[in-house]
C-alpha positions as CSV (number, residue, x, y, z in Angstrom):
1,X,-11.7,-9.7,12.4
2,X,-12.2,-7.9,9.3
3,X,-14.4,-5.3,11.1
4,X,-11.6,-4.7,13.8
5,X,-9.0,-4.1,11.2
6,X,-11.5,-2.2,9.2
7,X,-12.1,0.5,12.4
8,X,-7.9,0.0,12.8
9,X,-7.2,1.9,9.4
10,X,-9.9,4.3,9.6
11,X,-9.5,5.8,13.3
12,X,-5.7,5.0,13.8
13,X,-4.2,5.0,10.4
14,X,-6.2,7.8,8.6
15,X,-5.5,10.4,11.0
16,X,-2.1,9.5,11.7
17,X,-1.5,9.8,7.7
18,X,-3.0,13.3,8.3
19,X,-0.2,13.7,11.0
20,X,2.2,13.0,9.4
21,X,1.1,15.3,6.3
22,X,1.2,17.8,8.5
23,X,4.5,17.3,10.1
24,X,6.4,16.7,6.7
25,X,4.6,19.5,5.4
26,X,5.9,21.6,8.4
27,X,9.6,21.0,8.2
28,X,9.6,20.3,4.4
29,X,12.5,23.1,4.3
30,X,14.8,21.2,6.4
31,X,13.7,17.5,4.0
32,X,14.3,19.7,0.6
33,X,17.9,20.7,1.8
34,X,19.0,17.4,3.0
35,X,17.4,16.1,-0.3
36,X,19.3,18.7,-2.1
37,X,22.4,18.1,-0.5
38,X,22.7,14.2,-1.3
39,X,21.6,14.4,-5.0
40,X,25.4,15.0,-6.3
41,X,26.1,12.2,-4.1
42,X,23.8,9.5,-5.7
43,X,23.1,8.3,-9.1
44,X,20.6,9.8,-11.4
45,X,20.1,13.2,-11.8
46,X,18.2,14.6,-8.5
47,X,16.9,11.4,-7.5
48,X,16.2,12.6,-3.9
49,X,14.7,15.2,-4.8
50,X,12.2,13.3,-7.3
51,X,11.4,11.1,-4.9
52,X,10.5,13.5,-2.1
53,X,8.1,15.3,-4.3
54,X,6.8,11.9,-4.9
55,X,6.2,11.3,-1.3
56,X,5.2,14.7,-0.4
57,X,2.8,14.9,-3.3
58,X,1.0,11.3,-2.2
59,X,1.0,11.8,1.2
60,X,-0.7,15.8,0.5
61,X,-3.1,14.0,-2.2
62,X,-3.9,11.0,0.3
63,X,-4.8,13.7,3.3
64,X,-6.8,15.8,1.1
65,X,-8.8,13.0,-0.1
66,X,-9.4,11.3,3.7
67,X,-11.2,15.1,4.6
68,X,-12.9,15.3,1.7
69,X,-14.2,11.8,2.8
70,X,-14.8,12.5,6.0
71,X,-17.0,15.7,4.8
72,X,-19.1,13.7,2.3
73,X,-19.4,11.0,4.8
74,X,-21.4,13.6,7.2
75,X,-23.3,15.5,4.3
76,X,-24.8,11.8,3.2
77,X,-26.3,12.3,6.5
78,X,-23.4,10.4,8.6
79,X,-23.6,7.5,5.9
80,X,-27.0,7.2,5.4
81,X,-27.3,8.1,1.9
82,X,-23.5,7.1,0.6
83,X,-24.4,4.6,-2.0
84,X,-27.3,7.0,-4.3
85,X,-26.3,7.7,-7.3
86,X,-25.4,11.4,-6.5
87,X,-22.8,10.5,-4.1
88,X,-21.3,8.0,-6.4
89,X,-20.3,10.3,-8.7
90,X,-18.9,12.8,-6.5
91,X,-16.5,9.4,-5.1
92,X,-15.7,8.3,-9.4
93,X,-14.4,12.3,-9.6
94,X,-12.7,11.9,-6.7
95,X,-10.5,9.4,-7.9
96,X,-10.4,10.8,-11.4
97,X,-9.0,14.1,-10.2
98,X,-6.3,12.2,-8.4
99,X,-5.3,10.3,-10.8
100,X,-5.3,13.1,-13.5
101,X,-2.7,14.7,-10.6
102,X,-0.5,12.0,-10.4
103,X,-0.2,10.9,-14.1
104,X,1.0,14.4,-14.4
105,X,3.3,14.8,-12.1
106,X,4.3,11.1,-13.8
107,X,5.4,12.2,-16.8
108,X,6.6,15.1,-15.3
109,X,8.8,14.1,-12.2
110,X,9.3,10.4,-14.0
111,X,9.7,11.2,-17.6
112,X,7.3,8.7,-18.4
113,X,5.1,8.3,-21.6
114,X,1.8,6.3,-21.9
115,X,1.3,5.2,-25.6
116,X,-1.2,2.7,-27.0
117,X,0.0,0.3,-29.4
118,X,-1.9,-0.8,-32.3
119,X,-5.6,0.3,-33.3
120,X,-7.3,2.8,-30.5
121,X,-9.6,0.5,-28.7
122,X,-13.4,0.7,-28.7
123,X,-14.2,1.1,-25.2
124,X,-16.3,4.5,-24.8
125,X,-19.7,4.0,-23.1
126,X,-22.6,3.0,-25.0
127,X,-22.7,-1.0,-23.7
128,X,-21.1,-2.9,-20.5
129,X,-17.8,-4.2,-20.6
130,X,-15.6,-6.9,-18.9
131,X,-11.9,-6.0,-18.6
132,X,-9.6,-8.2,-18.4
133,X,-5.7,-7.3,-17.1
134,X,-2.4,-8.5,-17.1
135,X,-1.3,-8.0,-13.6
136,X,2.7,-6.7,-13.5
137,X,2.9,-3.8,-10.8
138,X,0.6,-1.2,-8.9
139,X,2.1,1.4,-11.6
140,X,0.2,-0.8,-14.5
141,X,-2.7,-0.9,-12.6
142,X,-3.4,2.8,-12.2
143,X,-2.7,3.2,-15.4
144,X,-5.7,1.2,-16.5
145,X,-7.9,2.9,-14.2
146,X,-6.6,6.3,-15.0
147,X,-7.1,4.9,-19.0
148,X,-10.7,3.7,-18.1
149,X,-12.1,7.0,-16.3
150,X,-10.0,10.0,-18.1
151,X,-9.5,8.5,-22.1
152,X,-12.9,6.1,-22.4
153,X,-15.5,7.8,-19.9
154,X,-16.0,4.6,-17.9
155,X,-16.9,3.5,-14.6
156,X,-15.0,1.1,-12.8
157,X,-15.9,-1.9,-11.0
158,X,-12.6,-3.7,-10.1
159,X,-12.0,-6.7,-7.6
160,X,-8.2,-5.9,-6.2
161,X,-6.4,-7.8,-3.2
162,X,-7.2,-7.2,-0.1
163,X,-3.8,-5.8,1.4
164,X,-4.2,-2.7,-0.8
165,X,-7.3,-1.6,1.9
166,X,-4.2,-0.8,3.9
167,X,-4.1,2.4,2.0
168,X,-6.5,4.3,3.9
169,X,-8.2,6.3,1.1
170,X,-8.2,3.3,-1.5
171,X,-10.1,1.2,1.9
172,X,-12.7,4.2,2.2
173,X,-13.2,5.2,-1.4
174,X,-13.4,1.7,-3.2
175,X,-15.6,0.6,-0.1
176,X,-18.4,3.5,-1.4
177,X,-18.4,2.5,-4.8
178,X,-18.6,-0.7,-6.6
179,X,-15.5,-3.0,-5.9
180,X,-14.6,-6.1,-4.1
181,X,-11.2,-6.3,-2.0
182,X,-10.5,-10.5,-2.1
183,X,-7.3,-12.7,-0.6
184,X,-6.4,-14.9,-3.4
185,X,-4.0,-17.0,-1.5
186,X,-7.5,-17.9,1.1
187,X,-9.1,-20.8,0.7
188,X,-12.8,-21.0,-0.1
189,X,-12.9,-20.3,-3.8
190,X,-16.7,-20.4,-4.2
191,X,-17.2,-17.7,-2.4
192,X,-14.7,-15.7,-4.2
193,X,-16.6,-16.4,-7.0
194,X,-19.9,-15.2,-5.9
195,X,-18.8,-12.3,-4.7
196,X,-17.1,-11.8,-8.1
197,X,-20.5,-12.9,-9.6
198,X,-22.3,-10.4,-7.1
199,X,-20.1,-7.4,-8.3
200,X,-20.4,-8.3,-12.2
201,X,-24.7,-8.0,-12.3
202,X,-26.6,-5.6,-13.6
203,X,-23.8,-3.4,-15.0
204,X,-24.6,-0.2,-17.0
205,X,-23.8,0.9,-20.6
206,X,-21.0,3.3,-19.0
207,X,-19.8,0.2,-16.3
208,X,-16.3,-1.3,-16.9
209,X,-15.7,-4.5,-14.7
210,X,-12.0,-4.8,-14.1
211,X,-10.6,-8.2,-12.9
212,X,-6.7,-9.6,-13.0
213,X,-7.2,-12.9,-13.5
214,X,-3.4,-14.2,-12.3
215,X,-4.7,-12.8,-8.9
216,X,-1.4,-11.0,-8.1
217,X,2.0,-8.8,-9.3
218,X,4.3,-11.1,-12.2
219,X,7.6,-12.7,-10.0
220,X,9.6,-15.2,-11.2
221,X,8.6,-16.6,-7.7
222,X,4.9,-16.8,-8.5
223,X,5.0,-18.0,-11.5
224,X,7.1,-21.1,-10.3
225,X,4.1,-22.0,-7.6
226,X,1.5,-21.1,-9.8
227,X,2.6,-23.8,-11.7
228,X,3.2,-26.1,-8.9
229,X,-0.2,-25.6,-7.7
230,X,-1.5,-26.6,-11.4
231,X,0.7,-29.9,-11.4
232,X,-0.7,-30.4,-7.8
233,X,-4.0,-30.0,-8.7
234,X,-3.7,-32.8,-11.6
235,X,-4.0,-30.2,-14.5
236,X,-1.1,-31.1,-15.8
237,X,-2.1,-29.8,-19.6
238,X,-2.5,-26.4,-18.0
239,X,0.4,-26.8,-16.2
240,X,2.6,-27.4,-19.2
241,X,1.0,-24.0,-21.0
242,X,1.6,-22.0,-18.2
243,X,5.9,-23.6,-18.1
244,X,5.8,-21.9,-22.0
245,X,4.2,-18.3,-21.2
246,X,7.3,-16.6,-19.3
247,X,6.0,-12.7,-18.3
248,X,2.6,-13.5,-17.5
249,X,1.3,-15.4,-14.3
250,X,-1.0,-18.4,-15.2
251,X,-4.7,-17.1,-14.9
252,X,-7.3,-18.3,-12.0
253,X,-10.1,-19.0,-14.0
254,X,-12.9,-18.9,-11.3
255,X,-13.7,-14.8,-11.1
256,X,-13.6,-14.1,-14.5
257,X,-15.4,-16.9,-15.8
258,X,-18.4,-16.1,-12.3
259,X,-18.3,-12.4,-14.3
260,X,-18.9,-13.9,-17.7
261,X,-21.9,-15.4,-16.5
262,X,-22.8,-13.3,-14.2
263,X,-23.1,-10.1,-17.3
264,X,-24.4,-11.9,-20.0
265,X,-24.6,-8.9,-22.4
266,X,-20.8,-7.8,-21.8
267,X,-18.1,-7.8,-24.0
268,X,-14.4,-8.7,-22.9
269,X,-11.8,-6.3,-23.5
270,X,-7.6,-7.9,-22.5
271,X,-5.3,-5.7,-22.2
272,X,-1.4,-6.2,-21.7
273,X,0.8,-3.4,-20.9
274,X,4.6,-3.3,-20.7
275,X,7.1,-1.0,-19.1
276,X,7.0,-0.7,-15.5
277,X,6.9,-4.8,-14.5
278,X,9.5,-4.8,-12.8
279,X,8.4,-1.6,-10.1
280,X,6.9,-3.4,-7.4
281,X,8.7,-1.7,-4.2
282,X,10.2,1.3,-3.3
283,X,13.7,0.6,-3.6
284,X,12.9,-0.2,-7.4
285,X,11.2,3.3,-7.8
286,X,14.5,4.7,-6.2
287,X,16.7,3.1,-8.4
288,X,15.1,3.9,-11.6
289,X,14.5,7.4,-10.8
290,X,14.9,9.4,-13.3
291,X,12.4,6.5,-15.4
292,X,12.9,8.2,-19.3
293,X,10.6,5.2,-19.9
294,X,7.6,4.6,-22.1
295,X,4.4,2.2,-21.0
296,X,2.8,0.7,-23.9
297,X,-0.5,-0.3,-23.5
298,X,-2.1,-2.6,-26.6
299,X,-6.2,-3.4,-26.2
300,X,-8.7,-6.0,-28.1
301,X,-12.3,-6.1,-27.7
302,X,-13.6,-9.8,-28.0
303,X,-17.6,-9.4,-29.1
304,X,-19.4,-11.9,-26.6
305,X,-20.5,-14.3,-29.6
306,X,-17.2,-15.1,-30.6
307,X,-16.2,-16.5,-26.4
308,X,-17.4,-19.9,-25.8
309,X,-19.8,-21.0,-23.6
310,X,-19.0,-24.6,-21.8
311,X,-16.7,-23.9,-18.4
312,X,-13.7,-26.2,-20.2
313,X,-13.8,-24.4,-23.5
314,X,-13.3,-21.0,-21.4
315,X,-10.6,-21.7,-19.7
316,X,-8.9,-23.3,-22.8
317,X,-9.7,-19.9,-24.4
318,X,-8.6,-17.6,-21.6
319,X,-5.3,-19.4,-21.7
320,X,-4.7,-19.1,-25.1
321,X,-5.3,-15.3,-24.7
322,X,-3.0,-15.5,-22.2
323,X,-0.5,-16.8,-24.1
324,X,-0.7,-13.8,-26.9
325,X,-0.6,-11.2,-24.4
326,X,3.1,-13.4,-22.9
327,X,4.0,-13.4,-27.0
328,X,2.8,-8.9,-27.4
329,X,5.0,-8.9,-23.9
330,X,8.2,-10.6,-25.4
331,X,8.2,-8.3,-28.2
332,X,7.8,-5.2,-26.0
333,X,10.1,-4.9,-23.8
334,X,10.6,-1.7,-22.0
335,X,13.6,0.6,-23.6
336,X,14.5,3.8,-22.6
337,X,13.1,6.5,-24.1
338,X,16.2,8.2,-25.8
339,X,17.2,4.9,-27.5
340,X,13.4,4.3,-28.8
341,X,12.3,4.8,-32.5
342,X,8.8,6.3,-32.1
343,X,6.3,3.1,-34.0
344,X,3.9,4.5,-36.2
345,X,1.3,2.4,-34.8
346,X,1.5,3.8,-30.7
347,X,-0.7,6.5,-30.1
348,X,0.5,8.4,-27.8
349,X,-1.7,9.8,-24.7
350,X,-0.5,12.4,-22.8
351,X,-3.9,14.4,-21.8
């Protein structure tokens, strides 16, 4: 089954992205003039014209990417040679030029800032490290990728849900290089785990394994059955911690503690971030457009001799991490930019 849909988004859905580049690209007169037109007509100041540059920049980007693809699929000698080392980095830049491209057309088109609150963190290359994330929007979570490749030289090895191999480019890309796409609502947990496990060995001194523990986007919604399923589950101790922390998901210990064992000789680095949680769809980009937000990011580095080493003891201690980065979230609520005294402690990034 997974092979079937696999062939579906890469002969029907990749070319018919190209399609409808092409088309778009085509009549993109007649779609700037109609997008022109409503912008009186709707609040925020030339919201339909933000968000068609938006498209029209993804779906250019996305097409690009699928040819470039498609080439270094045939020069690897029609596969044969895709996973060397030479190839590999060839795929990382492809995926750092594009997100160097959107982040600035971000701030740009958005008027969005990315700052890092508190102490810059010490993530460049010279050892492995395991990251762990607060999950709260796709926004958030390019944002740690585009942090990760562009501001600390890393290489990422991320486990992500499955649905987001819909996109075809993520599906071919993070299919070539080191990532796992899992369903965290399936059942068979173990296997989740080793394939975590699998993903987190042998990592290098420039390797950053990403993993977001909750297993899914913050919802009210989610939050209310992941503690459900805790209470079901008898953990009723955990159960009760998770009914306290209010903007972060209760964690699913099982990948992250299969990567701790699995890279003995990496650190962890959490990381929380604030200010887009709440863009999860479409209609929420549309009706925040223009953003004149700012995305705080805040990072700690845990050495591995200070994380404990019995299974219990973990997952106490992941939760209590948890429950800092749902305290840093309370007092970080997004703002909007105008109204926002600049904190002498957030460095700002905008390169």
């Amino acid at each position: 089954m997974r092979t079937l849909l696999a062939v579906l988004r890469r002969v029907v859905l990749a070319p018919a992205i190209i399609v409808v580049t092409v088309l778009l690209l085509t009549t993109l007169p007649l779609w700037l003039l109609g997008a022109a037109l409503l912008s009186p007509l709707v609040a925020g100041r030339l919201r339909p014209l933000r968000l068609l540059w938006l498209v029209v920049l993804h779906l250019v980007l996305e097409s690009l990417i699928l040819v470039e693809l498609f080439g270094l699929w045939i020069a690897s000698g029609f596969g044969y040679a895709l996973r060397r080392p030479f190839f590999e980095r060839i795929h990382y830049a492809i995926v750092r030029a594009y997100l160097w491209i959107v982040f600035r057309e971000a701030r740009r088109v958005l008027r969005l800032r990315v700052v890092t609150a508190g102490p810059e963190p010490d993530a460049r290359p010279g050892a492995p490290l395991l990251v762990c994330c607060r999950h709260a929007g796709p926004g958030d979570s390019f944002s740690l990728m585009y942090a990760l490749l562009h501001w600390y030289a890393r290489e990422p090895r991320v486990v992500l849900k499955d649905t987001l191999a819909w996109d075809p480019a993520v599906d071919v890309l993070l299919n070539r290089l080191p990532s796992r796409f899992i369903s965290p609502g399936s059942r068979g947990g173990e296997d989740v785990e080793a394939q975590v496990g699998d993903l987190a060995r042998n990592l290098d001194a420039d390797d950053a394994f990403v993993i977001f523990p909750e297993g899914g986007n913050f919802t009210p919604e989610r939050r209310e059955r992941a503690i459900a399923t805790l209470h079901r589950l008898g953990l009723h101790a955990l159960a009760g911690r998770a009914e306290q922390m209010t903007h972060v998901l209760a964690p699913r210990p099982g990948g992250f503690l299969a990567a701790l064992d699995a890279a003995p000789e990496a650190d962890v680095m959490m990381v929380a971030h604030t200010g887009l949680d709440h863009l999860l769809t479409v209609g929420d980009l549309w009706r925040e457009l223009p953003m004149d937000k700012e995305l705080v990011m805040r990072w700690w580095r845990i050495p591995r001799e200070e994380i404990p080493l019995g299974r219990e003891e973990r997952v106490d201690w992941l939760y209590s991490w948890w429950e800092d980065i749902d305290a840093w979230v309370e007092e970080h609520r997004p703002q909007d930019l105008p109204r926002r005294p600049r904190r002498e402690n957030a460095v700002p990034h905008d390169g």
